[in-house]
N, C-alpha and C positions, 0 to 999 in steps of 0.2 A: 787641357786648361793651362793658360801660361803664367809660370811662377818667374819669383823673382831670379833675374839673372845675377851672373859674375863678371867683373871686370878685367884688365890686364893690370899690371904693376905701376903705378907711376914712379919717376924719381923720387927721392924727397930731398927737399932743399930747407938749408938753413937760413935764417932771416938775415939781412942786414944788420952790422953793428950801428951804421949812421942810423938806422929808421929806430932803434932798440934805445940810443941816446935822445931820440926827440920825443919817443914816448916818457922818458924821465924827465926829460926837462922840463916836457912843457905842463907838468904842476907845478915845479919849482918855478919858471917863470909868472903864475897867477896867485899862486899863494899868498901873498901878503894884500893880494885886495878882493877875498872871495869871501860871499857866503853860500852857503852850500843846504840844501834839501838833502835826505835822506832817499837819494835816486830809487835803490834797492826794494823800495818799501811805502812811497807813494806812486796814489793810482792816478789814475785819468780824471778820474769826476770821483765824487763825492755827492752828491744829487742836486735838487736843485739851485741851494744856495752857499752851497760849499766848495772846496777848492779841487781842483782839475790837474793832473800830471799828464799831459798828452804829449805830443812827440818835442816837445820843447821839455821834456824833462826837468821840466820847477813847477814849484806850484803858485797856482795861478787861478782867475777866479773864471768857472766855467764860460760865462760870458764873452772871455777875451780867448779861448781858445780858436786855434785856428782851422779845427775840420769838426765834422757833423759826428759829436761823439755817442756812444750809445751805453746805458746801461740796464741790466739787470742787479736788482739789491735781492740779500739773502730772504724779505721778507716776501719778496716775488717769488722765489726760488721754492719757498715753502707753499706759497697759496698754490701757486700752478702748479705743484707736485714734481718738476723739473730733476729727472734722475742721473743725466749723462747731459757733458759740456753740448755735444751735438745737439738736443734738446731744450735746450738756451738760449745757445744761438741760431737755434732756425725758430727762433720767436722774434729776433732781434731786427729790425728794421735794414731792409736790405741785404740779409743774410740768407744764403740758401743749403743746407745741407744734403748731399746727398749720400747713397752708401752704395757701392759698387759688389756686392754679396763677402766680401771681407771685411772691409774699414771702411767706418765716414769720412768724406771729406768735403771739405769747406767750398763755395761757388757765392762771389760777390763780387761787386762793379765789372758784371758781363762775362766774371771770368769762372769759371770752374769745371774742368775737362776730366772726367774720371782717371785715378793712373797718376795723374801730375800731382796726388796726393795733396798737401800745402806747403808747400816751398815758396807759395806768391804771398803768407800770409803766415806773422810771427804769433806765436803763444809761447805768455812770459807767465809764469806762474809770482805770483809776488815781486815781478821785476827780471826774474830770469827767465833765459830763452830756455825752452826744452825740447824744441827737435829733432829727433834724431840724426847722426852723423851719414848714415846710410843711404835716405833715403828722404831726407828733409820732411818726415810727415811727422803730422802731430796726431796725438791721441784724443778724439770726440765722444768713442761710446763706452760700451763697457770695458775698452781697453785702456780707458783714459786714466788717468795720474791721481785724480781725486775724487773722492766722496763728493756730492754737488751741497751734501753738508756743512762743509766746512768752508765753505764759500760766505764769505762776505759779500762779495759782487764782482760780477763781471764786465768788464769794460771793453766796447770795440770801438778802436778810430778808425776810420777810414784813410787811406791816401799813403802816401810813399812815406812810413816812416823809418828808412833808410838814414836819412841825414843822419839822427842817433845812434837808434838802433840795427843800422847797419844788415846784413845780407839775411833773406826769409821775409822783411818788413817790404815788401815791393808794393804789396797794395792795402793793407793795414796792419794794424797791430792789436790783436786782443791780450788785454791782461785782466786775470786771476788774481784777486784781492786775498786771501785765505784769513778766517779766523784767529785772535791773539788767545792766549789761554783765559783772562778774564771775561772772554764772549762767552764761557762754558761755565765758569764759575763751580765746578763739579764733575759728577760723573755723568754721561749719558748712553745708553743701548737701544738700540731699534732691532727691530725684528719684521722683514716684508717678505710678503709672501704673495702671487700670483698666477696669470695664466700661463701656461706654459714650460708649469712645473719652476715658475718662478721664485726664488728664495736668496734671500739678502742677510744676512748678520752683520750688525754692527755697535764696536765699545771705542768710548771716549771720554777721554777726562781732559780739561783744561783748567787752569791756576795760576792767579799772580800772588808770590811768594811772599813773605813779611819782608825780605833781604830784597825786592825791587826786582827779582828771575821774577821768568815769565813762560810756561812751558806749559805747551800741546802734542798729546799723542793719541792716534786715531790709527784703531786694525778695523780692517772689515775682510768681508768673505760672500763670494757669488754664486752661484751656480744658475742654470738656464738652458732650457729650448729653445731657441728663440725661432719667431713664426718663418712660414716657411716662402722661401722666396722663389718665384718661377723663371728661369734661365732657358730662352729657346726653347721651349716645351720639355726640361728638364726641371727638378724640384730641388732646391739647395736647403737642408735638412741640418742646421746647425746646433749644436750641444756646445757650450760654453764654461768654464768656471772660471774666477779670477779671483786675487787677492791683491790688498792695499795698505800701506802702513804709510803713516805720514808724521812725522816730529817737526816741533817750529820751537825754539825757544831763544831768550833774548835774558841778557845778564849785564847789565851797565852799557858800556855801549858795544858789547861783541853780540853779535846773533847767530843764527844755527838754524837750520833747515834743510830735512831731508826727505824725501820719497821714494817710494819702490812698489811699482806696481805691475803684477803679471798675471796675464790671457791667456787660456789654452783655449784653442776651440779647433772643433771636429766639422766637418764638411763632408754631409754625402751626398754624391750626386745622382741619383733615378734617370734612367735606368741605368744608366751605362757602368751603374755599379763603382763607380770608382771613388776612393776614399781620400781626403786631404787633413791633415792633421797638422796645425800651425801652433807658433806662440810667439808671445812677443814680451820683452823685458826690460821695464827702463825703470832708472836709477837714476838720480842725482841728488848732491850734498853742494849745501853755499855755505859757505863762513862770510859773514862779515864784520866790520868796524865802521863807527862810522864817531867821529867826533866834533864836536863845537866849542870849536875856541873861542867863541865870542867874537872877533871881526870877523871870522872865515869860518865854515863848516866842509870838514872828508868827508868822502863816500869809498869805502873800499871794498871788494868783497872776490871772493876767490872760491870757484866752482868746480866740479867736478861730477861728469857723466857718463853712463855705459847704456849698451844698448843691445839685446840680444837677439835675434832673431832664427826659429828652428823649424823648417817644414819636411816633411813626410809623407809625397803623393804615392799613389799608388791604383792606376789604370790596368782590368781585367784585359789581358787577350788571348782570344779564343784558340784554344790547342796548345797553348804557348807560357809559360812564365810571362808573371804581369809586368807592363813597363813600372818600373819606379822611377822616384827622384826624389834626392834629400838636398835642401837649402839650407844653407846655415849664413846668417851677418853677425858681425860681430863691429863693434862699434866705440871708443872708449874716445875720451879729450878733458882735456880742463881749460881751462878760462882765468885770468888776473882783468879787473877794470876797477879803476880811480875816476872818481867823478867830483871836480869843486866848481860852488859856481859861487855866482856874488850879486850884491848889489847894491854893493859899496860907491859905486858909480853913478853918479845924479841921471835920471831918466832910463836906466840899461838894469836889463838882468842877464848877466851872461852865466854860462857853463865850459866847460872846457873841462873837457874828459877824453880816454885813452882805453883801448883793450889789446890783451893778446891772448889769441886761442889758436891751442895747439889740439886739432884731430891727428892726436898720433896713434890710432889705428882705424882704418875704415877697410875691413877684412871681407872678404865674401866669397863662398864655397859651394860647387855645384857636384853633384856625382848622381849619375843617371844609366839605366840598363834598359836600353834598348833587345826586346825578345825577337825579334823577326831576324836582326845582324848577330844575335847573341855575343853582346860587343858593350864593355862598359867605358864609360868618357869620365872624367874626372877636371874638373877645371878648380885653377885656386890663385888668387890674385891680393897683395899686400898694399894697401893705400896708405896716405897722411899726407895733412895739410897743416899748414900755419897761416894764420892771418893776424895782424899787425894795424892796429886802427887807431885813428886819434880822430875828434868832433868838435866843434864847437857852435856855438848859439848863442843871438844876442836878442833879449827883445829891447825896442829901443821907443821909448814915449815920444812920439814926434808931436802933441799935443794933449790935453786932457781926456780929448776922445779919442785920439787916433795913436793907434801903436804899428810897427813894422817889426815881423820877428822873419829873422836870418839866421838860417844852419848849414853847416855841410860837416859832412865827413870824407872821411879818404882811408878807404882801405888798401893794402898792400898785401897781395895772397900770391901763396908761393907753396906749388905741390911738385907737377910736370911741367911746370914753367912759372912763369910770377907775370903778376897783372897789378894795373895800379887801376879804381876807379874811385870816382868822386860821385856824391850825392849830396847834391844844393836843394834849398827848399825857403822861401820865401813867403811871406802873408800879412796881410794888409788886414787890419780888423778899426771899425768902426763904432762907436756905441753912441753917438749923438744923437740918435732918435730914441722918440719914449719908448722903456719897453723892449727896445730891439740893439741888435749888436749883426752886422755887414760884416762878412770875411769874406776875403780874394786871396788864395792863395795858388802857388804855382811851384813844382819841384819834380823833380828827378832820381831813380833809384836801380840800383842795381840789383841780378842776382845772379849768383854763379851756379852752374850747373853741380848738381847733386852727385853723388858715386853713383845713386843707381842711373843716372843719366849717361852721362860716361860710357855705362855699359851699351846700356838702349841705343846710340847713336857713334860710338866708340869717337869720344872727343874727349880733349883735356879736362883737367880740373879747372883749368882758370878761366875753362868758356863759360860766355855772361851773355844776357839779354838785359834791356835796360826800358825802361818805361817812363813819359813824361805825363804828368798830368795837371791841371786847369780846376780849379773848383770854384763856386760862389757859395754859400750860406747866407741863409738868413734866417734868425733865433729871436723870436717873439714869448716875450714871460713876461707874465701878470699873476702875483698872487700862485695860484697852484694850478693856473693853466698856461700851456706851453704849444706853441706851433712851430715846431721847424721843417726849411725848405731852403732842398740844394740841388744846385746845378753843377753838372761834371762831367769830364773828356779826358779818357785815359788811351794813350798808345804806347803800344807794346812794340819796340823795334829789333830786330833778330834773335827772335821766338828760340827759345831752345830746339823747340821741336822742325826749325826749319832743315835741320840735318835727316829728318825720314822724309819730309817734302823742301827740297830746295829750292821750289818756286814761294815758299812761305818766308815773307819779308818783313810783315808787318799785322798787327792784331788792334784795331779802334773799337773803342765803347764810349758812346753817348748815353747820358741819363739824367733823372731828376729823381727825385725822393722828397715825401710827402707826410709829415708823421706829427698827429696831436696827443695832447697828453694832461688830461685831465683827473683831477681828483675834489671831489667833494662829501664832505662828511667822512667816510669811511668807504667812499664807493671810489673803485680805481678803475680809469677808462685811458687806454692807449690803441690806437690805431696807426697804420701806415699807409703808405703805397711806393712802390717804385717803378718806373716805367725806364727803360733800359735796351739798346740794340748794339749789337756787337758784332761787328764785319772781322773778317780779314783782308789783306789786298788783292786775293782773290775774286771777292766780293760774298764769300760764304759765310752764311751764320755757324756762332761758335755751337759746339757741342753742348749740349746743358747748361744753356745762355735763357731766361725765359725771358722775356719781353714786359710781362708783368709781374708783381709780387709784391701782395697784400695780408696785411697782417693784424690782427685782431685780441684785444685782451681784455676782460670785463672781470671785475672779482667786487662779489656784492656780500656783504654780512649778511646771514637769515637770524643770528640770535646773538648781535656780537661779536667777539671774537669766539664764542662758544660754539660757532657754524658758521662755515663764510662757503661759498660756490666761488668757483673761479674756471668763467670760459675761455679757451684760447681757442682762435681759430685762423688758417693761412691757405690763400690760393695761390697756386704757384701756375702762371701762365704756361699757353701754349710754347714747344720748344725741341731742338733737335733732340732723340737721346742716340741717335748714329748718326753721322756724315750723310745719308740716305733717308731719314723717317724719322717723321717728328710724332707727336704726342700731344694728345689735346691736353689740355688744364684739367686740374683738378683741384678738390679742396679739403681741407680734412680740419675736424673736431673733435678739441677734447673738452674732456669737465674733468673737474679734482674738488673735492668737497674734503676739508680740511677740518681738526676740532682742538681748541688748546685746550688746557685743563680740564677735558671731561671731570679727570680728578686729580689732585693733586700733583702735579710733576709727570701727567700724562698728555701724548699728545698723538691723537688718533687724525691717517690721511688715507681716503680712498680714489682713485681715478680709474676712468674708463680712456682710455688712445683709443682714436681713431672712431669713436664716438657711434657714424653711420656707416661705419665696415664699408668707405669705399678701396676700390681699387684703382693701383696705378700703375701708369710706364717709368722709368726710372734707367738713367745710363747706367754701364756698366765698365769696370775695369776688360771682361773679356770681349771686346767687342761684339758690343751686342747688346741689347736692351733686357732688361729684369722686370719682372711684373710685384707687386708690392701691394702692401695691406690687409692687415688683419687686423680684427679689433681685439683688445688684449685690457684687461683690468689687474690693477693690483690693491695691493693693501698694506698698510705700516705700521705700527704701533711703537711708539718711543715715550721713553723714561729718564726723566733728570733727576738724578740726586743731587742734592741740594745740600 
């Protein structure tokens, strides 16, 4: 089974003092005609009549956004019983998750290769990025960062949001809203318990103070079987526990937010007997400030992250001492960004922002015992980068209906060599018809190859692949029914991966996306579709590229809010899950039947996954396809003090 590799050393280099001066300057050169959003801590959207943070980092009225935005609100999160970010977002239009018998990872606009983890696609929790240094993947299921509890909503944009947010944003951007303490108003504990020897514990309290503080803190505790997945006519047998602690708090205008969340999980594989024991360990703390002087508003805030990672295989061989192999990454960086914007300027909302993040350590350690050579190898390799970025964006009223928003940024990364790239982005938005709002937008983005890439293909830190993409929108709203419909062309030009195949040059997806969204009375009806093909210049379909993906969401009251049903259901078209063999469609149902106050400060939710126990094909990280599905129910029961 192949685990993660080790690296060689890069240099490390120090930044320029010229690029270290333009990062200061250039708020002192906008300061006196800015006003400024609180970057940090606005989202995308806000639903349907409220305001929008998307890659133009202000806020703005959904309607004038320039890509096809998506969200889930906390109140969705509770009907559909939604327990891990993966779960979410494979409800989310155009979102595909998959899980490779380790970790999920994310497959949207044509793109999702098992292995490539998300490095094409950023999660910012509250505004901050949190992928890891290692290995650029983010956390979807039970190793994920949060409770789905304390989720306010989740938000995904599609499209290159590079210009701002800069490298991991290559083909969109999901952000992570989280809960203030006066969402909690008290204490709350749950308690789930399920198939699979399923068991969840969880305490929280949140509070806004008489003195204007503001502070949420949230433990929980997992344990799990989770069902078993079939690998090559082999069974992957996984045992799981985690834990999570999450603190938010805000005191005038400084804020405070921090997380830690950590996965052990066990793997056996049938028959071959052999055992893999993993975990995984992320951290991070933001401080911010942010202040309003009245003609300008700051955005400051100052991060810091670690990342642990510790594997323990161990393969039976016969007559012989078992091979092992121990992994260990290690992962640590911190982060400075200023963000002012304004619109002190008649028809213009500008920004003009600046970061520097220093990954000064990207570690990783190999040590393996081969029994047949009776011979042990030991590898060990020292990384760090720095990157140096300034941004800016304007949107600019060129009439009462018509606006033009323009961004670029420009980062300067500097590990085993230094690289300068730029990310432009452009959109044209429309609202002169009734009802409807036209976007055209176009842009460009980068992304640099990962430490664990490096390894895999033994190339620099500052190798990039860059992708251009084409979009149209069209967002019809009336009242509480909503039709949106987009069209879009993303090319991927020298693939990371064209270092294991050098005849791979370039990576195209064509698509459309199709999603209504209706509510009346109390009955919530959302549907999709997206139809999508994905070549390379080869003329091959990508890996775990489906062709179609349809998505389903019905949540009906039986007694009120004293009983509500809520269906979800998604077919995921025909599609490769190896370079050789594809897999026909499938489709799977769930139900969650939900109950508020049975009695006072009680709130009972039960669901069935996977509803008609189908089964399915499913790519994998070890080359080679995994068989999937079982149907699985749980149950919760939670308590608010009040």
């Amino acid at each position: 089974m192949p685990l993660r590799p080790v690296v060689a050393p890069p240099t490390r280099y120090a930044l320029h003092s010229v690029c270290r001066c333009l990062w200061v300057s250039g708020f002192w050169l906008l300061s006196r005609a800015v006003v400024a959003q609180d970057l940090t801590s606005l989202p995308f959207e806000q639903l349907l009549d409220t305001e929008v943070v998307g890659a133009s980092q202000f806020s703005q009225q959904l309607t004038d956004a320039p890509s096809a935005v998506s969200v889930v609100t906390a109140e969705e999160i509770r009907r559909f019983g939604y327990r891990t970010l993966a779960e979410i977002l494979n409800n989310m239009r155009g979102l595909n998750i998959g899980f490779d018998g380790a970790y999920y990872f994310p497959g949207g606009r044509g793109y999702g290769l098992p292995g490539e983890y998300a490095g094409r696609v950023m999660l910012r929790i509250d505004g901050q990025p949190v992928a890891d240094n290692i290995f650029n993947q983010i956390y979807l299921g039970e190793d994920g960062l949060l409770d789905t509890e304390l989720i306010e909503r989740v938000e995904y944009a599609p499209g290159p949001g590079a210009a701002l947010y800069g490298n991991n944003a290559l083909l969109g951007v999901i952000n992570v809203v989280t809960l203030r303490g006066r969402d909690l108003n008290g204490s709350q504990v749950a308690v789930t318990t399920g198939s699979n020897q399923d068991r969840k514990v969880r305490a929280s309290w949140g509070e806004r103070l008489e003195n204007g503080g503001e502070w949420l803190v949230s433990a929980s505790a997992s344990k799990a079987d989770l069902p078993d997945v079939h690998f090559d006519g082999d069974v992957l047998r996984d045992d799981l526990d985690g834990q999570r602690l999450f603190i938010k708090g805000s005191q005038g205008a400084w804020s405070l937010e921090g997380v830690f969340a950590e996965r052990n999980q066990q793997e056996v594989t049938i028959p071959l007997g052999a055992r893999w024991n993993f975990s995984d360990e992320n951290t991070f703390w933001k401080l911010g400030h942010d202040t309003d002087h009245g003609s300008y508003r700051s955005s400051v805030k100052l991060s810091y992250g670690s990342y642990l990672y510790r594997s323990a295989y161990r393969e039976p061989v016969e007559d012989q001492r078992p091979f092992t192999e121990h992994i260990s990454a290690d992962g640590r960086w911190w982060d400075l960004e200023g963000t002012i914007s304004s619109v002190a300027f008649e028809g213009h909302r500008l920004v003009l922002g600046s970061e520097y993040r220093n990954d000064y350590q990207q570690d990783q350690q190999i040590q393996s015992y081969f029994p047949r050579r009776d011979e042990y190898e030991e590898y060990h390799s020292e990384g760090a980068a720095q990157t140096l970025s300034v941004f800016v964006q304007d949107e600019i009223e060129l009439a009462h209906d018509l606006s033009l928003n323009l961004g670029v940024r420009v980062d300067r990364r500097n590990s085993s060599g230094t690289m300068v790239r730029s990310a432009p982005r452009a959109a044209l938005s429309y609202t002169g018809l009734p009802y409807t709002t036209l976007s055209l937008s176009q842009g460009t983005a980068t992304r640099f190859a990962s430490r664990n890439e490096q390894t895999l293909y033994n190339i620099p830190s500052v190798e990039s692949e860059r992708v251009a993409t084409t979009e149209f929108v069209a967002d019809y709203r009336r009242g509480d029914f909503r039709v949106l419909g987009s069209l879009y062309r993303y090319g991927i030009t020298d693939p990371i991966r064209r270092f294991a195949e050098p005849t791979l040059e370039r990576v195209d997806t064509l698509g459309a996306e199709l999603e209504t969204q209706w509510q009346w009375r109390r009955v919530q009806f959302r549907a999709s579709h997206t139809l999508q093909r994905s070549e390379d210049n080869l003329g091959r379909n990508l890996v775990n590229s489906p062709h179609h993906l349809s998505k389903l969401q019905v949540s009906v009251p039986l007694a009120g809010e004293h009983l509500r049903a809520s269906f979800a259901g998604r077919y995921v078209g025909k599609r490769l899950v190896t370079p050789e063999t594809s897999a026909s469609g499938y489709a799977i149902a769930d139900l969650t039947l939900t109950s508020e106050e049975v009695l006072p400060g009680v709130s009972v939710t039960a669901a069935v996954r996977n509803l008609f126990n189908r089964q399915y094909r499913d790519a994998s990280l070890y080359d080679g396809e995994i068989e999937r599905g079982e149907r699985s129910l749980w149950f919760s029961v939670g308590y608010a003090f009040q």
